[in-house]
C-alpha positions in Angstrom: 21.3 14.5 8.3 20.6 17.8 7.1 19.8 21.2 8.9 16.9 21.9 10.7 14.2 23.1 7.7 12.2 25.2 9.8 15.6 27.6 10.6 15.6 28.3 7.0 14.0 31.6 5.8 11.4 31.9 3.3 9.2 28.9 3.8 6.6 29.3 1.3 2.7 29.6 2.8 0.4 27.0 3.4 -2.7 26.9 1.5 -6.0 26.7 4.6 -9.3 26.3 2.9 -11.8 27.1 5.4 -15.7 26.6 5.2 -17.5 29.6 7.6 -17.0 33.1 8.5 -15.9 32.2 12.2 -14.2 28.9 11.2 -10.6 28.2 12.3 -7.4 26.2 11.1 -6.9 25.9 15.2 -4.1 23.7 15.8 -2.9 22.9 12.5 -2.3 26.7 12.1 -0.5 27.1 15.5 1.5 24.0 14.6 2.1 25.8 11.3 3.0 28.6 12.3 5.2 27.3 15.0 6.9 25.5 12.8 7.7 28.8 10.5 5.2 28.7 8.0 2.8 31.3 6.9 -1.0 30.8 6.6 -2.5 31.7 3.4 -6.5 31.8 4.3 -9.0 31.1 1.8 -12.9 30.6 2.4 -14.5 29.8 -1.3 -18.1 29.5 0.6 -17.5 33.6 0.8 -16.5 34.0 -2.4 -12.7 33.4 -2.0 -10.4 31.9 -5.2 -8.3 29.2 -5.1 -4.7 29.6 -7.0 -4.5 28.4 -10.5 -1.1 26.7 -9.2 0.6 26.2 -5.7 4.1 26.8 -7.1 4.1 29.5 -4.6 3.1 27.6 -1.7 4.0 25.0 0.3 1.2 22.7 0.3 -2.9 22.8 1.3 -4.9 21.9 3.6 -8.9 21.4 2.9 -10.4 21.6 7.0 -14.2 20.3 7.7 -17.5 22.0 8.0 -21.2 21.4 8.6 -21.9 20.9 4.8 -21.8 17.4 2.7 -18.9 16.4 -0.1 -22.0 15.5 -1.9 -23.7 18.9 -1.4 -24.3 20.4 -5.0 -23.0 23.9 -3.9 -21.0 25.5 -6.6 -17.9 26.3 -4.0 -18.2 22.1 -2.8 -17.5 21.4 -6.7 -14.7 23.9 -7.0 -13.0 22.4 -4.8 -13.4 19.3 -5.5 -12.3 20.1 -8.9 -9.3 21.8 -7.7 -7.7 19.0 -5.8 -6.2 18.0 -9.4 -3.9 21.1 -8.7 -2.0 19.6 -5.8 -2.3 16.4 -7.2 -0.7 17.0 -10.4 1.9 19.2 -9.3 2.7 16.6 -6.2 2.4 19.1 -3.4 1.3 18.2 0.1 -2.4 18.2 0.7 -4.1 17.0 4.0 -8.2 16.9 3.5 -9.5 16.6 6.8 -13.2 14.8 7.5 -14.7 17.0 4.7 -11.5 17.6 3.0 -11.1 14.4 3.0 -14.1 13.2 1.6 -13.6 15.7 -1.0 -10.5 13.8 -2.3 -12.2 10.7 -2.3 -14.8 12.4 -4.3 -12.1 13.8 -6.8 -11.0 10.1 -7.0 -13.9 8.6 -7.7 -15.4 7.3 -4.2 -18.1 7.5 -2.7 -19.0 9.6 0.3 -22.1 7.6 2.2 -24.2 7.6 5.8 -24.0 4.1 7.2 -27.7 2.8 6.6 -28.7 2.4 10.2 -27.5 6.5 10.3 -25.1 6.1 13.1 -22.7 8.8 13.4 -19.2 9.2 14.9 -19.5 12.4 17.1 -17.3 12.1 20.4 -14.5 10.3 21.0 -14.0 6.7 19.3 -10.8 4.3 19.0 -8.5 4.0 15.8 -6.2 1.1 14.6 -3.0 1.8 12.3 -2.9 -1.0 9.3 0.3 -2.0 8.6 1.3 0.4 6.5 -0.1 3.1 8.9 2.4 1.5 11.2 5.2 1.9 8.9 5.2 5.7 8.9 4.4 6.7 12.4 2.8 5.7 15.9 -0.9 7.0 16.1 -3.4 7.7 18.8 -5.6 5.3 20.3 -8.6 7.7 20.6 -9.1 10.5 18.6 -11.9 13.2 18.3 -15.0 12.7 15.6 -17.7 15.3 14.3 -18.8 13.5 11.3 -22.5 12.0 9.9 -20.8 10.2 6.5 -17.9 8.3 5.8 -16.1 6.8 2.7 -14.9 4.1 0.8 -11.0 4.1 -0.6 -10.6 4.9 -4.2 -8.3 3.0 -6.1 -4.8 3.4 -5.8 -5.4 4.7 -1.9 -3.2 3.2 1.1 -5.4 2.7 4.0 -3.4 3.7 7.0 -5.9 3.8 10.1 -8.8 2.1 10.4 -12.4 2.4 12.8 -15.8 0.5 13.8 -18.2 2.6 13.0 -17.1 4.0 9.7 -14.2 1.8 8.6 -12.1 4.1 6.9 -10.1 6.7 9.1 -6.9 7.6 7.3 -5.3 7.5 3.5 -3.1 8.4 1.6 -2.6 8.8 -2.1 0.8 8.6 -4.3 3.2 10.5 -2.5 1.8 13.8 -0.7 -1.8 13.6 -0.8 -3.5 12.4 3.1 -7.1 11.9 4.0 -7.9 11.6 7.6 -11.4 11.4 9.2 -10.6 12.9 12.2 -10.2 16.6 14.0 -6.9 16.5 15.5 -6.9 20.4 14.9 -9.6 21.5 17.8 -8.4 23.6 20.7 -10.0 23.8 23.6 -12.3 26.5 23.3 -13.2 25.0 19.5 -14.4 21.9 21.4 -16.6 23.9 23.7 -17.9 26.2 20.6 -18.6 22.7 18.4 -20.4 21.2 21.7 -22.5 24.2 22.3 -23.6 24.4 18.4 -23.6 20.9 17.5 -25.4 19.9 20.4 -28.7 18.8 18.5 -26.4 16.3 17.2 -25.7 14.3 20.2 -28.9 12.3 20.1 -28.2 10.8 16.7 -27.1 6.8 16.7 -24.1 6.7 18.1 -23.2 10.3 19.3 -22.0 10.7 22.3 -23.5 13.5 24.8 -21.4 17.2 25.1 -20.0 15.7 28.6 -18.1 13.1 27.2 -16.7 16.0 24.3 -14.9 17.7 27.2 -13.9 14.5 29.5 -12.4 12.6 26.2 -10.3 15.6 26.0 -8.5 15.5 29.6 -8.3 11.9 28.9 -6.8 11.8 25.3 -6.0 14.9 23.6 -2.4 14.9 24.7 -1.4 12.4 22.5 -3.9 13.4 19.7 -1.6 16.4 19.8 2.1 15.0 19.5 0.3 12.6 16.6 -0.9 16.1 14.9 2.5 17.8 15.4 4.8 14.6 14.0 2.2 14.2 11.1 2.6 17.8 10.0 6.0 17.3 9.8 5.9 14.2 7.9 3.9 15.9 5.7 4.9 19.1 4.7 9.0 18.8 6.3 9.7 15.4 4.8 10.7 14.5 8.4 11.1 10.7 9.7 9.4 9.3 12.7 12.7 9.8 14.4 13.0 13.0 13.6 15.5 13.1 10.8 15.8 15.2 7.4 16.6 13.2 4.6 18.5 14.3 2.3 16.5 14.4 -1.6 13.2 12.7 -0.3 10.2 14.8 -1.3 7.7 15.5 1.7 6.1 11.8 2.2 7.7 10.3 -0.6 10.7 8.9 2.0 7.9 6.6 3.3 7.4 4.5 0.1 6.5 0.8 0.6 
């Protein structure tokens, strides 16, 4: 076992891409943070760059936002187009509901409404696949905000499954993660989405502002832990147990 990465100094930044004035990396930034990395915040919708290269970083991390992966906004293709920087130079990247439809975008999926338009907004039930269950335990419940889903590109490891839109969690070679979900709301973000989204909750399958804030009591505690273990599988190269390898790169310890 080596030591403890997050004593070290100098623990290059992690990328945030954010998609409005107000947004917030919430808990993955606290977790982040806590964990002795620096945030380096980027909004292209306001006119923000992207880096040519993450040498200088630690890895990226694409959030959501109200707008479509298949929007034809100039920023939406930039980014798109600049996934083939972590990708090709094998850093960490977690897309999360947008950002992750984004990398199935770059990949060459598609990002689709179900035809009946049901939506997952609330609280809904995920299932590990096997090879979900190979890398770590996950939460039974976790937190939606989401009108599309998306089909797995080739080459993709499905690692979490759901009912309404099948597709929940991927990965990609070694570093690159997709996950449909918002693990990274805080409390007060979950009051601020239920107050704004709230036209929202009569669409198919939404479930009213109520249920938002009971879902929370009831599961967000272990939608939590999940978030905190998964960022250090991620950008710490950190087993479920809690271990530093010794020469695995992030992920890449959790080859099949």
């Amino acid at each position: 076992m080596l030591d403890d990465p997050s004593r070290r100094p100098g623990k290059a930044p992690i990328l945030i891409v954010l998609h409005q004035e107000r947004s917030s990396p919430g808990r993955v930034g606290q977790l982040l943070e806590e964990k002795g990395y620096r945030l380096d915040i980027r909004r292209p919708v306001l006119g923000d760059s992207l880096p040519d290269t993450l040498a200088s970083h630690g890895g990226a991390v694409i959030f959501g936002g109200p707008m479509s992966a298949n929007d034809p906004d100039e920023f939406v293709r930039r980014e798109i187009e600049w996934l083939e920087v972590p990708l090709k130079e094998n850093k960490p990247y977690i897309g999360i509901c947008l950002g992750a439809q984004m990398l199935v975008r770059h990949l060459g999926g598609k990002v689709t409404a179900n035809p009946d338009q049901s939506v997952e907004i609330g609280w809904y039930p995920i299932r590990p696949t096997e090879k979900g269950r190979l890398i770590m335990h996950w939460p039974k419940m976790v937190y939606h905000f989401h009108r599309e889903g998306f089909d797995l590109p080739r080459g993709c490891q499905l690692l979490a499954q759901g009912d309404t839109y099948p597709n929940q969690a991927f990965r990609f070679g070694e570093n690159a993660w997709g996950i449909q979900f918002h693990a990274e709301l805080t409390r007060a973000m979950m009051q601020r989405w239920v107050v704004h989204g709230a036209h929202r909750f009569t669409l198919p399958n939404a479930q009213m502002g109520r249920e938002h804030l009971e879902g929370r009591m009831l599961f967000d505690s272990p939608l939590r832990s999940w978030l905190s273990l998964f960022l250090d599988l991620v950008f710490e190269g950190r087993d479920v147990k809690g271990n530093y390898l010794e020469g695995a790169s992030n992920a890449s310890i959790f080859r099949n």
